[in-house]
C-alpha positions as CSV (number, residue, x, y, z in Angstrom):
1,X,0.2,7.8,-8.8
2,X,-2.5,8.9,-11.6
3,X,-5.4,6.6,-11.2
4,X,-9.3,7.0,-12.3
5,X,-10.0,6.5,-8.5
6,X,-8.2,9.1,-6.8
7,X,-9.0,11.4,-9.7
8,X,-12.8,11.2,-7.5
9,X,-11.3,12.8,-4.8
10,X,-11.0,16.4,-5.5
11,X,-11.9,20.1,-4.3
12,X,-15.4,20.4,-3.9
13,X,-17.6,23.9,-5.3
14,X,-16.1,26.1,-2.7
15,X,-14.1,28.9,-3.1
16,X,-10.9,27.7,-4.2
17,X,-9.0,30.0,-2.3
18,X,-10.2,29.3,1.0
19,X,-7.2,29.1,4.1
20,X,-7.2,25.7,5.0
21,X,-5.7,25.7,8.4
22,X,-9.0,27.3,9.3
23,X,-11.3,24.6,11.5
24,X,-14.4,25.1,9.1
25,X,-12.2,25.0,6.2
26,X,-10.3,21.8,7.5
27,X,-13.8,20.1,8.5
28,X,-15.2,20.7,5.3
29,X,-11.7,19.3,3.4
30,X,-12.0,15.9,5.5
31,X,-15.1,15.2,4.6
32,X,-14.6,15.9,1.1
33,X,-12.0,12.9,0.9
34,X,-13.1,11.1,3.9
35,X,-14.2,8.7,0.5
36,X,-10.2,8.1,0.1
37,X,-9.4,7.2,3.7
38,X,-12.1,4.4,3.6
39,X,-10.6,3.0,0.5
40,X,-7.5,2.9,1.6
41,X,-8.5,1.6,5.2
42,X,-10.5,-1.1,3.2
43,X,-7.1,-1.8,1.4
44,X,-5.6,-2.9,4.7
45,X,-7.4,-3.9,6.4
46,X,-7.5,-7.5,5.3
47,X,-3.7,-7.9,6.8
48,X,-4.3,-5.7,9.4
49,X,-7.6,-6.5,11.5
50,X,-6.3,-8.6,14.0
51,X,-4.5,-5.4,15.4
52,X,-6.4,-2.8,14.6
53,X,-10.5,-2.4,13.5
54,X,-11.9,-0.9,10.7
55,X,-12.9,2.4,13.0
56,X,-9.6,2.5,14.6
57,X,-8.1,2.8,11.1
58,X,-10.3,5.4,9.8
59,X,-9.5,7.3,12.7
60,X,-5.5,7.1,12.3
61,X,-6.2,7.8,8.4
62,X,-8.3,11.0,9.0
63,X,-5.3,12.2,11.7
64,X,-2.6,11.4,8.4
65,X,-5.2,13.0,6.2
66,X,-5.1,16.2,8.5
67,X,-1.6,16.3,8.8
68,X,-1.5,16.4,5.0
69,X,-3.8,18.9,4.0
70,X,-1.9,21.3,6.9
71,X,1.7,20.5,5.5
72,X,0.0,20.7,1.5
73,X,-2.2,24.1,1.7
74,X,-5.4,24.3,0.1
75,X,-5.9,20.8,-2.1
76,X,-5.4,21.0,-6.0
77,X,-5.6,18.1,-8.4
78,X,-2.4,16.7,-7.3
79,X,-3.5,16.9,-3.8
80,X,-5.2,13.0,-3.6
81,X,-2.0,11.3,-4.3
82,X,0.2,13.1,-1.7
83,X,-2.8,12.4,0.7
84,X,-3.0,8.7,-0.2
85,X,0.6,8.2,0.7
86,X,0.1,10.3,4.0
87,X,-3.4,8.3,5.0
88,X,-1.4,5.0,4.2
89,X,1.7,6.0,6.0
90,X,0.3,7.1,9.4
91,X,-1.5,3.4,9.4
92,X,1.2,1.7,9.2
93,X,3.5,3.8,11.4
94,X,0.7,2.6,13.9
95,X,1.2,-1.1,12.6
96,X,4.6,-0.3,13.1
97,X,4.9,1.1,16.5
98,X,2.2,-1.8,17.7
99,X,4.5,-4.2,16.2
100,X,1.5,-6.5,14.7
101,X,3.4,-9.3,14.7
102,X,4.5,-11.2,17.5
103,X,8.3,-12.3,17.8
104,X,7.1,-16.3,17.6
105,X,5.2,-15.4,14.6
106,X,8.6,-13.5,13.1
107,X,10.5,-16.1,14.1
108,X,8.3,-18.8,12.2
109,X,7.8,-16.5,9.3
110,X,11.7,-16.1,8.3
111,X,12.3,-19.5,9.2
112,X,9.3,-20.4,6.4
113,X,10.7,-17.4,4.3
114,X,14.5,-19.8,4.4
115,X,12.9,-23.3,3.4
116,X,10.7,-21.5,1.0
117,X,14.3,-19.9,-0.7
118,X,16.3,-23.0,-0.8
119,X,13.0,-25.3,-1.9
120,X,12.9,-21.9,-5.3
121,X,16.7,-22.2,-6.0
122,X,16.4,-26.1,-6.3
123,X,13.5,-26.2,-8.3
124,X,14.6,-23.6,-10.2
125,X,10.9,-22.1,-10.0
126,X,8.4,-21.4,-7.5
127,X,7.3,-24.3,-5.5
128,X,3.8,-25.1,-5.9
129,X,1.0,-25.1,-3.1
130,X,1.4,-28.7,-2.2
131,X,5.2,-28.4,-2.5
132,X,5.6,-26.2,-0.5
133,X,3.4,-27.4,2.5
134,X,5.8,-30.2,2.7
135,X,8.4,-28.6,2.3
136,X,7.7,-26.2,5.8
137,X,5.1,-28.6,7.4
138,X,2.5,-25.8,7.4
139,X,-1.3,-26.8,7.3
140,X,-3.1,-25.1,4.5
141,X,-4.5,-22.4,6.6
142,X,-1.2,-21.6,8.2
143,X,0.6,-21.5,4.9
144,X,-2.7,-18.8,3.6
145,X,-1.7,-16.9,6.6
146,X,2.0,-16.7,5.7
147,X,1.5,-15.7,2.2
148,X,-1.1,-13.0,3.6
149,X,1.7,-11.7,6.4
150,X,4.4,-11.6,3.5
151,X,2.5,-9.8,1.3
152,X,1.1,-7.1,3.8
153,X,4.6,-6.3,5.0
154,X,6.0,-6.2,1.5
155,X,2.9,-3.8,0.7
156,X,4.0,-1.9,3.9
157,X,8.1,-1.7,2.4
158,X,6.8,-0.5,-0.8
159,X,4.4,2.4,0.8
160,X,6.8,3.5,3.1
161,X,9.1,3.9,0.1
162,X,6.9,6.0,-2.0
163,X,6.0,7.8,1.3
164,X,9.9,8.4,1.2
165,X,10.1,9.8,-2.0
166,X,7.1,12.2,-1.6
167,X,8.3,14.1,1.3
168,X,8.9,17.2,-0.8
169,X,5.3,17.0,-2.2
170,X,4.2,20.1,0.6
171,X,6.8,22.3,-0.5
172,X,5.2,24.6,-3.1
173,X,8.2,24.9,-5.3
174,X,8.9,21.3,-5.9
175,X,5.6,19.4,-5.6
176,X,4.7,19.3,-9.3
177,X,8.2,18.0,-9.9
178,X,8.1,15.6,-7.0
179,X,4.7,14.1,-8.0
180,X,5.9,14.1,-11.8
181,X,9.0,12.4,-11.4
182,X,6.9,9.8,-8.4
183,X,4.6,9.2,-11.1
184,X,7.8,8.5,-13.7
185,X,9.8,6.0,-11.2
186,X,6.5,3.9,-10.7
187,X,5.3,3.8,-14.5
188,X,9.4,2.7,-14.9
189,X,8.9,-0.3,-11.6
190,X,5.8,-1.1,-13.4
191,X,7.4,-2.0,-17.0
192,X,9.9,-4.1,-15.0
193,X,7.2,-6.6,-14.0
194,X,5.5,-9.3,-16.3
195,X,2.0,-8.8,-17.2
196,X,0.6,-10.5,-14.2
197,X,2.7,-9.0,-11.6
198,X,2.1,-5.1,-13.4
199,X,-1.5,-6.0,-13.1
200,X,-2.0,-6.8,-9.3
201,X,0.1,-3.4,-8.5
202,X,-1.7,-1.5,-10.8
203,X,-4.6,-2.9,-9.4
204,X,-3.5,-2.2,-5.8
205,X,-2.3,1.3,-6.5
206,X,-4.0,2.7,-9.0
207,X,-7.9,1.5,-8.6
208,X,-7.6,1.0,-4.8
209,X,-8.6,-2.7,-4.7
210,X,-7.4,-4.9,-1.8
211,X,-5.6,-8.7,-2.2
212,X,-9.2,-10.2,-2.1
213,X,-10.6,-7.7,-4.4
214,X,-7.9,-8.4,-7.0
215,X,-8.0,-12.2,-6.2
216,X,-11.6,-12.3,-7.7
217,X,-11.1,-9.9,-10.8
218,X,-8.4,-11.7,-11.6
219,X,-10.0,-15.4,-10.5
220,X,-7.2,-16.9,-8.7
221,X,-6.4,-17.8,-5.3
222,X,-6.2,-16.0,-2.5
223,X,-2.7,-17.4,-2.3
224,X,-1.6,-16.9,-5.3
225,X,-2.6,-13.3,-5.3
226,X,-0.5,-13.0,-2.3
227,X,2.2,-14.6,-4.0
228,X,1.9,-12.5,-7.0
229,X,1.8,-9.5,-5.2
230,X,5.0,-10.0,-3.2
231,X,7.2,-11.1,-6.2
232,X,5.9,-8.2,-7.6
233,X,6.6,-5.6,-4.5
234,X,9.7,-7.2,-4.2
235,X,11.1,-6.3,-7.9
236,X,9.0,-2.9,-7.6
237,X,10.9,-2.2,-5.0
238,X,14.5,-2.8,-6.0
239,X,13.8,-0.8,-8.3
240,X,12.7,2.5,-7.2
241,X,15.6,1.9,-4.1
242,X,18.0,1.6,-7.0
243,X,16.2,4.5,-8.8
244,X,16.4,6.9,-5.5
């Protein structure tokens, strides 16, 4: 994932050949892209903070962080990208393992997630705002809340794929290919998507802004961006599964 953000995130002026399973050389790799694990925690954050807090995040990042730079070796250009998925992914592996949300809140979401379906394929486009509410009998807030569920869990599929496909990024041999041919498969999701739906994942992935952030650059609704975002996960997604 090539992107002017995580091109910030580099080696620092040190020697370039420093071990860095060694503690001081660790410490002094963390905090050198401590910068990435805040973006990314601010990322999820918005889906997320009703299970876990900001610091609690950070802390889970910095831990997937570690874990990266020990499977990686000493950090190279390519080194942000792989770290990115492996911040991300020990996050939600947390999410995960606390299961975030409860099985009423499941139950209510696929049964929204049905009338939602049926309500598309006989209007033969997506409902609007106010359809929809009457269609599930959601209050506005609840229906904000849905949207924001479905599009953090879609964001959560789509990460842990490209988590998938960058397992072989530590192995010496094969991580330029691996990172090449990531970078390929997404450019190749992306130019499946309209213009609207390429934006709000290039805006995700590749300058690190979260649903709110990309609601207001590109002035719409919170709701729609969520809505936006999932169709657009969704197709991203089917995809890269087809692709792998």
């Amino acid at each position: 994932m090539n992107s002017d953000r995580l091109a910030d995130y580099g080696p620092d002026a040190g020697d370039p050949c420093a071990v860095v399973t060694a503690p001081e050389a660790e410490q002094r790799w963390i905090v050198n892209y401590l910068p990435l694990v805040k973006r990314i925690v601010n990322q999820l954050s918005l889906q997320t903070s009703q299970v876990l807090d900001r610091e609690d995040m950070e802390q889970i990042g910095l831990m997937g962080l570690l874990e990266g730079l020990r499977r990686y070796g000493v950090p190279d250009e390519h080194f942000a990208r792989f770290a990115a998925l492996r911040i991300r992914g020990a996050i939600l592996d947390e999410l995960r393992r606390l299961d975030w949300r409860p099985r009423q809140v499941r139950q209510q979401a696929h049964k929204t997630r049905d009338i939602l379906r049926n309500l598309t394929r006989q209007l033969g486009r997506q409902p609007r705002d106010e359809e929809a509410l009457q269609a599930t009998g959601l209050s506005p807030s609840q229906f904000q809340a849905y949207l924001q569920a479905e599009a953090g869990e879609a964001l959560e599929s789509l990460d842990a794929l490209l988590l998938d496909t960058s397992r072989d990024f530590h192995n010496g041999d094969a991580s330029v290919e691996a990172i090449v041919g990531n970078q390929r498969m997404l450019i190749q999701a992306l130019d499946e998507l309209n213009e609207r739906e390429r934006l709000v994942l290039t805006l995700y992935y590749l300058h690190e802004l979260n649903l709110k952030e990309i609601g207001l650059v590109l002035d719409i609704s919170d709701a729609r961006v969520c809505q936006l975002s999932k169709q657009a996960i969704d197709k991203a997604r089917t995809f890269l599964t087809k692709s792998n």
